[in-house]
N, C-alpha and C positions, 0 to 999 in steps of 0.2 A: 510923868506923861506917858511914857512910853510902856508904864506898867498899867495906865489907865488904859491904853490903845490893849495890851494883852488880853486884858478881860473885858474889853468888849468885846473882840475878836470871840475869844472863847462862850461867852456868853453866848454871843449869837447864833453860834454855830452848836451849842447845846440844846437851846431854845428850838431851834429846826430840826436837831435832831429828836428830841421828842415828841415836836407836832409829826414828823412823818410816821413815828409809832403811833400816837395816835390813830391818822388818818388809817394807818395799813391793819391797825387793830381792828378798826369801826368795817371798815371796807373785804374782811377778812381775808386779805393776803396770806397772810400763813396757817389758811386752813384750804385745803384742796377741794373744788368743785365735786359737786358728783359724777362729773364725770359723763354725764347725758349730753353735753355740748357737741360731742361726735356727729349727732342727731342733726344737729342745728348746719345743714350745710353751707348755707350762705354766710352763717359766722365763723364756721371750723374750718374751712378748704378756702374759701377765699375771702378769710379776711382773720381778722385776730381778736379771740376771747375775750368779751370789754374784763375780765377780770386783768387778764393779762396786759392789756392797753393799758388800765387804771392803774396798775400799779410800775408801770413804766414810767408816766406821767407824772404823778407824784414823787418818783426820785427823779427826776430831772428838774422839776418845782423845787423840794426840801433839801434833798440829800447833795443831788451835787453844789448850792450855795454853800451845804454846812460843811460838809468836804473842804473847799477852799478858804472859808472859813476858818476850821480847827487847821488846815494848812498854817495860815497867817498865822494865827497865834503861837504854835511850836514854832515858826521863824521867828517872832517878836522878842520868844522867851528865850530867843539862844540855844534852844534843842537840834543839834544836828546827827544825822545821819552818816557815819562816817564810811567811806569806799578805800580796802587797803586799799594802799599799791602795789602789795605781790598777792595778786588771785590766785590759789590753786586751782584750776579748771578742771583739771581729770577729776579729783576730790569732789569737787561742786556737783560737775555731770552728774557723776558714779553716783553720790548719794541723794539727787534729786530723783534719779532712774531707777532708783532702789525704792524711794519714799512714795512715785508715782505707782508702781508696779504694787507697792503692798495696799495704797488708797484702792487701786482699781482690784483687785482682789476681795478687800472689804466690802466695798461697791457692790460687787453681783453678788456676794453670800450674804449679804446683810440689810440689803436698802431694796436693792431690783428684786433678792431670792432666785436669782434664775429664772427670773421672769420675762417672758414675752409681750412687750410694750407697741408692739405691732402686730399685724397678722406676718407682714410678711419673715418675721421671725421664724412662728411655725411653717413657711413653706422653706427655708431656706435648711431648717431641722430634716424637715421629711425627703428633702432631694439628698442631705448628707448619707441619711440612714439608708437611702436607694443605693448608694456609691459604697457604701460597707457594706451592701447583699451583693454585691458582684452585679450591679445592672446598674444601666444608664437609663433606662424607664421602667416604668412597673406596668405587668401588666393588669389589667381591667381588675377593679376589685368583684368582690364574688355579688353586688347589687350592684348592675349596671347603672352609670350615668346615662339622661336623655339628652344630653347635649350638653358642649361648654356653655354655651349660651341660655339656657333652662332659667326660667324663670323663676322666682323663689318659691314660687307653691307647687311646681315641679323635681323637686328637689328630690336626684337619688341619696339613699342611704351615706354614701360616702362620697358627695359632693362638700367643697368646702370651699373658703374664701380663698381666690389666685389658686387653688388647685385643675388642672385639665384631665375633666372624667369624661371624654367623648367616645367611652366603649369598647377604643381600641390602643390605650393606655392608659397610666394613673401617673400622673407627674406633678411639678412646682412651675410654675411659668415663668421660673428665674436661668439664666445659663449657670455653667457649676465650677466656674470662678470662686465664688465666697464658699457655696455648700462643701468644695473640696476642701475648705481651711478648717470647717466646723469639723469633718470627717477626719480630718486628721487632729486636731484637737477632742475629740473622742477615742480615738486610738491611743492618745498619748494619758488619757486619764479624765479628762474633762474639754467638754466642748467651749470651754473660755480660756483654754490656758495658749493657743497660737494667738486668739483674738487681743490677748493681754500682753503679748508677746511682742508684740506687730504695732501693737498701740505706742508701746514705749520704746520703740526702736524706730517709729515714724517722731516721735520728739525728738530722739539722738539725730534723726534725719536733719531733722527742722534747725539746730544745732550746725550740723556740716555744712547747710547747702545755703546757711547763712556766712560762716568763717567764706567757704568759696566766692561770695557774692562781693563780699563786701572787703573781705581781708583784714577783718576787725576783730577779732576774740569778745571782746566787751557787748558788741552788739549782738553778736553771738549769741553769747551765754545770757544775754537780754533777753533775745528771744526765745529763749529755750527755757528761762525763768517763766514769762508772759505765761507760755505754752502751758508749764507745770499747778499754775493757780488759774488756768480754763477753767470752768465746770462745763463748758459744752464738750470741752477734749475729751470730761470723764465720765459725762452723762453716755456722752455716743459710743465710748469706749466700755462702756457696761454695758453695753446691750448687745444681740447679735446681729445687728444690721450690716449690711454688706459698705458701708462707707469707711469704716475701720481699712478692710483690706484694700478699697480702692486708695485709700489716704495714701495708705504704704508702699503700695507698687509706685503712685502717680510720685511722692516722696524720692522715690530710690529710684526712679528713672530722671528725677531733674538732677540727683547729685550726680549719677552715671554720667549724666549728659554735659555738667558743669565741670567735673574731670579729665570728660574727654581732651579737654584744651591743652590737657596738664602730659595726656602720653606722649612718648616721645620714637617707638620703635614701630613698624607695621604692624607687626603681630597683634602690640598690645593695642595698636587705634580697630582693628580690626575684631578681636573676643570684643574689645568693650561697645562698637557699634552696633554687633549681632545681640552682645545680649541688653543694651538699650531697646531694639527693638522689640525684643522678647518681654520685657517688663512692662513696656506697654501695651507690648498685647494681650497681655496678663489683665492691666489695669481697663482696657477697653474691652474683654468678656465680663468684668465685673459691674461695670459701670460704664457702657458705651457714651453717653453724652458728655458725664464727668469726662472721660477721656479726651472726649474730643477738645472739648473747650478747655482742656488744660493744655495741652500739648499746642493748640493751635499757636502760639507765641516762640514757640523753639521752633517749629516748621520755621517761620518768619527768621528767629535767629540762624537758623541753618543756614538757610536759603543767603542772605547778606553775606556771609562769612565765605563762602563757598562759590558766589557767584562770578567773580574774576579767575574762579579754575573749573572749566566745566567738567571736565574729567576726573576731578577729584568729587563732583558735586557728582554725577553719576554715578562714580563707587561707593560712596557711600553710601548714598541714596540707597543704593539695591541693599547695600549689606544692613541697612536699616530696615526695609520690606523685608528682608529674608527672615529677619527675627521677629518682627510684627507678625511675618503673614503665618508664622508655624501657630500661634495661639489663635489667629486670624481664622483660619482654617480648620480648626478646632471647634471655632464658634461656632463657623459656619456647618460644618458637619452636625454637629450638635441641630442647629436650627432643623436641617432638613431632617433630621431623624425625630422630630417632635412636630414639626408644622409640614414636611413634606416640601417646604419650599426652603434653599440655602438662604435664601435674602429673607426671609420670613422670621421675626424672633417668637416664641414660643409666648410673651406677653402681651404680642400684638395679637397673635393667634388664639389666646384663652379671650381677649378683649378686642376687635377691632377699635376701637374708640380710643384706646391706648395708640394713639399714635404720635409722631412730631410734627409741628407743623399751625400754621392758622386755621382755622376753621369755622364756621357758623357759632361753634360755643367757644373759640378761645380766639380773640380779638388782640391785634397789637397794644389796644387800651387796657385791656387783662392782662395780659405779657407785663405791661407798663405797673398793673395795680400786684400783682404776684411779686414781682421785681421788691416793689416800696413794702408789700407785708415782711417780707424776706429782711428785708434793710433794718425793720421794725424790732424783728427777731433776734438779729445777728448783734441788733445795739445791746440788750440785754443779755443773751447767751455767752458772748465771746468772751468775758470778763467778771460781768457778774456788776462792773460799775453802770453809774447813771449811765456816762457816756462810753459804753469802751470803745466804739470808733474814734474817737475824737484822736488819740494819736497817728490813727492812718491818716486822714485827714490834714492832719500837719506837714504828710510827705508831699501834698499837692505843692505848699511853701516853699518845699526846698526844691536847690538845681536838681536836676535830677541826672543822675547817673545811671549806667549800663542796669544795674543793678533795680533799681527803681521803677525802671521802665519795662523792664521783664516781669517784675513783680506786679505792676500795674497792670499790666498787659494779661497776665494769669486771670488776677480780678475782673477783668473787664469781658475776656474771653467766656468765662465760664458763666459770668452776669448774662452773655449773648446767647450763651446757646441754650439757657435754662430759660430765654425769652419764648423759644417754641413747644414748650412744654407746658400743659395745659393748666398743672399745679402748683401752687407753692410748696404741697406738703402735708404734712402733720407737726403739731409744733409742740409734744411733750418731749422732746430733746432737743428743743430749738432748729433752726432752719436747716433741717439735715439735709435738703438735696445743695446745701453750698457747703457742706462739712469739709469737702476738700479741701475750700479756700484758706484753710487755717494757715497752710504751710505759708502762705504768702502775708495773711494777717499779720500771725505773730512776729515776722519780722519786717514785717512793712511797720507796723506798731510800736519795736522796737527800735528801728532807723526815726521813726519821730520822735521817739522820747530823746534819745541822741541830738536831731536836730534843734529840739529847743534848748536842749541841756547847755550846748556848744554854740548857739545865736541867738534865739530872742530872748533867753532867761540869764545871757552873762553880760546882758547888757546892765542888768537891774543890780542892785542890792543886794546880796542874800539872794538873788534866784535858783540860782543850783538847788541852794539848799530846800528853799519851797518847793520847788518841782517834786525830789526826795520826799520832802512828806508828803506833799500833793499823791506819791502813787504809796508810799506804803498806809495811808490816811483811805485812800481807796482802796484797797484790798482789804480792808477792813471793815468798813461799810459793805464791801463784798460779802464778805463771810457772817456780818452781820445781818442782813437783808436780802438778797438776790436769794442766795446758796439755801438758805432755812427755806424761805419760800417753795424752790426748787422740788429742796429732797422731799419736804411735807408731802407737793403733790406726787411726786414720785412713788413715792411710801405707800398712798392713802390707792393711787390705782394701780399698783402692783397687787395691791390686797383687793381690789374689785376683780382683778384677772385672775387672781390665784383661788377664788373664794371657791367655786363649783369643783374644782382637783380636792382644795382643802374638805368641802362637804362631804364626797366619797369617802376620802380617806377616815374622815372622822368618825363615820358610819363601820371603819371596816370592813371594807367590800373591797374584794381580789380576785382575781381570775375572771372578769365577769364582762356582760356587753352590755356597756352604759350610753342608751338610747335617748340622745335628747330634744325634747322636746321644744322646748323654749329657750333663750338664751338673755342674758342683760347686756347687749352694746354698751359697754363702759369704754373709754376713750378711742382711742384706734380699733380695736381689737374686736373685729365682728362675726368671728370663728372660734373653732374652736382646737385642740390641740390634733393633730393629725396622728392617728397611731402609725405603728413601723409596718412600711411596707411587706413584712411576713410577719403580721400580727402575734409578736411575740411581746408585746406589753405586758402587764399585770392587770391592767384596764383597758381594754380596745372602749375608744368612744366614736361613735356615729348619729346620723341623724335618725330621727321619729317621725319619719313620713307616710305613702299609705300602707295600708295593711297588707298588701300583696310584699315588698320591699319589707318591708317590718318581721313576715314570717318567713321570708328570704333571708333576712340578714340570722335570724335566729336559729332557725335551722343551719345556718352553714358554722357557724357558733355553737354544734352543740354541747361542746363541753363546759363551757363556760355562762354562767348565773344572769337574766337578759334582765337588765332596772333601765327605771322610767325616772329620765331626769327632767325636772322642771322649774323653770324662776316664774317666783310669786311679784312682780309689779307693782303692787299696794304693800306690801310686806318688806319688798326689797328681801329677798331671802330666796334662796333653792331648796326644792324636795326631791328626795331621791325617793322612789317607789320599787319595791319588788315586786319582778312580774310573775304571772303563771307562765310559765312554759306554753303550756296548752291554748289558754285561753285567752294569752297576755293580758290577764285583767291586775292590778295592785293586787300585793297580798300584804303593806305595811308603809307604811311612811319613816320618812327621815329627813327631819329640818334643819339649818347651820341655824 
């Protein structure tokens, strides 16, 4: 009977899993879009790719019944999963930290190529390269910007996306928080080796500030396991977006701050308060909102703790200002030396409209529907299963502890204050303006698998052990379906970005000034690469605007070769042309 109950079990969840290849084959999940959805704003900004919907839906339909499914059956048939009971931890860490660090490595030299998945990549490149010329801005390139605000058919020569050309600088409308990390990751030999660095030292984080929380090893190295089978951990940790380093400061300021409990002499509660506030000041030039709504729950824990000594809540207080407000001050320096005004950030300044807050376009109801795209995102992203929130979810069940509630609190914080911001995003790496929430994820995640491990599942049968398969059953479905999907698209628009660099190069053409014409918006990426601010490339690329600007940019270029780049539409293809000097007319073609 019991072997009849096995193979139905397994049958069925066989059965399901071949109708959702099926489905995912017909529906073509694992071939990436072209990538024209960028276009589509009301589906790419506020709202979610019906590809991407549809094949969410469909593993939450197929995949996770057959999941629990081939669960039951490996329980039925007596397969268990065995947990010693002497764990080497240091071992485990070390060589999950080693495993991560070579995956992310592979990652940008082999899947991304160093590729730019965003614009704001290329600005964050070009403010690094600013900060290795010895400047904190550039000035005016040699064809004047008509304004940041220019409209696209007014476009100077060396106007670009999120760049500020208003005549009397050449900058990125980022603060130089992250650019600083890129620039030192280029001194050191490559601009991904601090970001790879940072990445895998914010999961050791995730690691620490879990043992602190909870005082559990096991849960611990749960979540620091969770962490290590992300693919959003390693999508976002491929790329250069500034969420990596805000991760890591906002990371090493909670364990700072989760230790501070533990010193025991002046001195040391003293270095450790100044340089908590320093790490978030750090994490607050990189990512001011992230900052805020992260931190806003330790304010909260401070403040309780402190509040029956006022005098101790005072000194701290200051010695915690005092380290916030040096990188504080910094920003703010920064701001007025870019926008003319201290309170003015340099992205509101390239963008009014960039701003926080409600407005005529962003609606508590939008807040509300941004919110739920975000939730949509993070279910697929975080894990790569049907459901991977489903074990934070569990934490709602249990009592909750100190621990819990701080964690919750993080979650909820940052859920708030990403309500006044007008976006949800871009979603080829998943919901990256909540990237930070991981640290709270993965071990919120991890305290739920615990709680059903230890209460609802040892009530049952064999539960322990179902649960056991239930998540190594889903990690595999993971790596079978989510993760392929992923890399495909990943692959297929890295190769739409990288195609016009690749067309030059294939051509042959060096030293020269590649003027282009036309461009293909293929997913985020509506610019194009920014040369170094002392035009010491092997290719300066700019735009092909009017003819006055045109014989500006060329002339001030005289030594190097001027071509005319262009994307064919109908073709789907770029042509490179050589110009005359003189007459800038073609004198040849060259097609990828």
């Amino acid at each position: 009977m019991k072997s009849n109950r096995f193979f139905g079990f397994l049958i069925g969840a066989i059965f399901l899993f071949i109708l959702y290849f099926v489905v995912a084959l017909r529906q073509h999940n694992f071939v990436a879009p072209n990538f024209d959805y960028a276009n589509d704003i009301t589906t790419f900004v506020f709202g979610i790719p019906n590809h991407i919907f549809q094949s969410q839906l469909w593993k939450i339909i197929l995949l996770l019944p057959a999941t629990i499914l081939f669960s039951v059956a490996l329980t039925r048939a007596g397969f268990k999963f065995t947990i010693p009971d002497k764990i080497h931890y240091c071992l485990i860490v070390g060589t999950i930290l080693l495993t991560a660090m070579i995956i992310l490595v592979l990652s940008t030299q082999f899947l991304f190529h160093e590729t730019e998945v965003t614009d704001d990549e290329n600005v964050y490149d070009f403010q690094a390269r600013t900060l290795l010329a010895g400047r904190i801005v550039n000035p005016p390139p040699p064809v004047l910007g008509n304004s940041i605000n220019a409209p696209f058919w007014r476009k100077s020569s060396f106007d670009n996306t999120f760049i500020i050309n208003d005549g009397r600088q050449w900058i990125g409308k980022y603060t130089l928080g992250h650019p600083a990390i890129i620039a030192l990751g280029i001194l050191l030999g490559n601009r991904y080796i601090v970001i790879i660095g940072m990445s895998v030292l914010t999961l050791l984080l995730i690691y620490l500030i879990a043992k602190e929380l909870y005082n559990d090893k096991k849960i611990a190295l749960l979540a620091f396991c969770l962490g290590s089978v992300s693919p959003f951990f390693y999508f976002v940790s491929s790329s250069r977006l500034s969420h990596t380093t805000s991760a890591f400061f906002l990371a090493l300021f909670m364990f700072l701050f989760l230790r501070l409990r533990h010193m025991q002499t002046w001195q040391q509660k003293t270095f450790m308060t100044l340089l908590i506030g320093l790490v978030l000041g750090y994490a607050f030039n990189v990512r001011s909102l992230t900052a805020l709504g992260f931190s806003l729950p330790f304010v909260v824990v401070w403040f309780m703790n402190h509040q029956q000594f006022p005098k101790r809540t005072f000194w701290t207080g200051f010695l915690l200002f005092v380290g916030f407000s040096f990188m504080l001050s910094l920003t703010l320096w920064y701001n007025s030396i870019v926008t003319g005004n201290w309170l003015q950030f340099p992205f509101h300044y390239y963008s009014p409209v960039e701003r926080i807050g409600f407005s005529l376009y962003h609606t508590p109801y939008s807040a509300l529907h941004n919110f739920s795209v975000s939730i949509v995102r993070m279910n697929g992203a975080l894990f790569g299963f049907p459901l991977s929130l489903l074990f934070v979810f569990m934490c709602f069940l249990a009592k909750k502890e100190f621990a819990d509630r701080l964690l919750l609190g993080i979650l909820g914080s940052i859920a708030f204050a990403y309500c006044f911001y007008y976006s949800p995003g871009v979603q080829d790496l998943g919901p990256i303006y909540y990237y930070e929430a991981i640290i709270p994820l993965f071990i919120l995640s991890a305290r739920g698998i615990f709680f059903l491990y230890q209460t609802v599942f040892n009530r049952f049968d064999h539960g322990k052990v179902f649960l056991l398969h239930f998540l190594v059953t889903s990690c595999i479905v993971a790596f079978a379906t989510y993760i392929p999907e992923r890399i495909s698209h990943i692959a297929q628009l890295t190769e739409q970005i990288r195609k016009p660099y690749e067309v030059v190069q294939s051509a042959n053409i060096h030293h020269a000034l590649i003027m282009i014409s036309s461009w293909a918006n293929k997913g985020q990426v509506f610019g194009h690469r920014n040369p170094s601010p002392v035009f010491n490339d092997d290719n300066v690329f700019c735009l092909y605007t009017d003819s006055v600007s045109n014989r500006t940019a060329v002339n001030y270029f005289s030594d190097r070769r001027p071509y005319f780049l262009q994307y064919d539409n109908k073709n789907n293809l770029y042509e490179v042309l050589q110009l005359d000097r003189k007459t800038l007319q073609p004198l040849f073609l060259h097609k990828d």
